[in-house]
C-alpha positions in Angstrom: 0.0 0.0 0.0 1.3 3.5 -1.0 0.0 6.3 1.0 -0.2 9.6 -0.8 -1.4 13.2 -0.9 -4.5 14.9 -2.4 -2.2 16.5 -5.1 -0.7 12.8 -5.6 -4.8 11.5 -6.1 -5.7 14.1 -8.6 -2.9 13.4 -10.8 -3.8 9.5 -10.5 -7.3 10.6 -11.3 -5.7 11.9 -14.7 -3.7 9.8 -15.1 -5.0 6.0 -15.0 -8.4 4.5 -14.3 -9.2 4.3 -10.7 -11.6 2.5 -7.9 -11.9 5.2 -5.1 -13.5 4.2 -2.1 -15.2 6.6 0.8 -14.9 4.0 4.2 -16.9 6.5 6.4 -19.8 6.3 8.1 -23.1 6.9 6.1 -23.2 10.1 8.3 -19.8 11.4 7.7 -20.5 10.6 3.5 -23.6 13.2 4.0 -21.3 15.7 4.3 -19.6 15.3 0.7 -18.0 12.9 -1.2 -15.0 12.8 -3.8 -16.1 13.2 -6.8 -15.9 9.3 -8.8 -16.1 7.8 -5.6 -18.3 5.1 -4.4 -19.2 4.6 -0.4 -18.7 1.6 0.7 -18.7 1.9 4.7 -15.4 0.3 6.9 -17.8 -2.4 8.4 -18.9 -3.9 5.0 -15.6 -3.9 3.2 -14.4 -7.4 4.0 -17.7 -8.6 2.6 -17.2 -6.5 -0.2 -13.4 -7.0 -1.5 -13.4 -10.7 -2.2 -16.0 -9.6 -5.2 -14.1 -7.0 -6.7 -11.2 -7.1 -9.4 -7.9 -7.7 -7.3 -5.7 -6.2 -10.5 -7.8 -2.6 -10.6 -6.0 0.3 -9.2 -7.5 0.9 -5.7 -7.4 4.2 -3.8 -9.3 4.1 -0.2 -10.2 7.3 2.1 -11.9 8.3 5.0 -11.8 11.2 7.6 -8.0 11.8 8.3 -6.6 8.3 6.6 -6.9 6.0 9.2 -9.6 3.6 8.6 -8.9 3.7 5.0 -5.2 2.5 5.7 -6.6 -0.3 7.7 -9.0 -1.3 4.8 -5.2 -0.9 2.8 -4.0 -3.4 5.0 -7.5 -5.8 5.0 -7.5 -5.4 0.7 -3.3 -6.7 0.8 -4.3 -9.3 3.2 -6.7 -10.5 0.1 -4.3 -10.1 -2.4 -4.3 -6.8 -3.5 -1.9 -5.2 -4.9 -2.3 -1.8 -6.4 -3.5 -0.1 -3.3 -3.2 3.6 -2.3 -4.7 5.5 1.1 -5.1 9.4 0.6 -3.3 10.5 3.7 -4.8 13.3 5.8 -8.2 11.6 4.1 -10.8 14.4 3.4 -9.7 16.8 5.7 -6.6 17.3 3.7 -8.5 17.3 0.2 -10.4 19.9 1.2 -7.4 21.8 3.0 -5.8 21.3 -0.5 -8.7 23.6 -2.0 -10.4 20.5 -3.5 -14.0 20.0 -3.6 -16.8 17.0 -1.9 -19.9 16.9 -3.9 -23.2 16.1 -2.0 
């Protein structure tokens, strides 16, 4: 798993198809949402991964990169291997002047 910055996501978002994936809590996704991304909330993921494409290009975040680093871990432990975790989560994309949508 590769951690990386909001400037770093962007230019993967350019640059190469992408699965992003917003671990909060259906409360915390209320507030906004990365554009592209789908929700899929911490406590479902491990039902979740073993039905996706294990190849794909997979960037998770949540709050302040956390959770979504421990989904990182969980998605390696299935045999993942293109994995990234948006450190600082979605407090640093919007401190980077980036936008949520609703």
């Amino acid at each position: 798993m590769e951690n990386i910055t909001p400037e770093e996501l962007r230019a993967l978002m350019h640059k190469k198809k992408i699965n992003l994936v917003d671990v909060r809590k259906d409360h915390e996704v209320k507030q906004g949402i990365i554009e592209g991304a789908i929700h899929v909330p911490m406590s479902l993921v491990n039902e979740w991964l073993p039905s996706q494409n294990i190849e794909s290009h997979w960037v998770f975040y949540c709050h302040v990169g956390v959770r979504s680093g421990q989904v990182g871990l969980i998605a390696e432990n299935f045999g993942f291997k293109n994995i990234y975790n948006l450190s600082g989560g979605v407090v640093a994309w919007c401190q980077s002047n980036f936008e949520l949508i609703k």
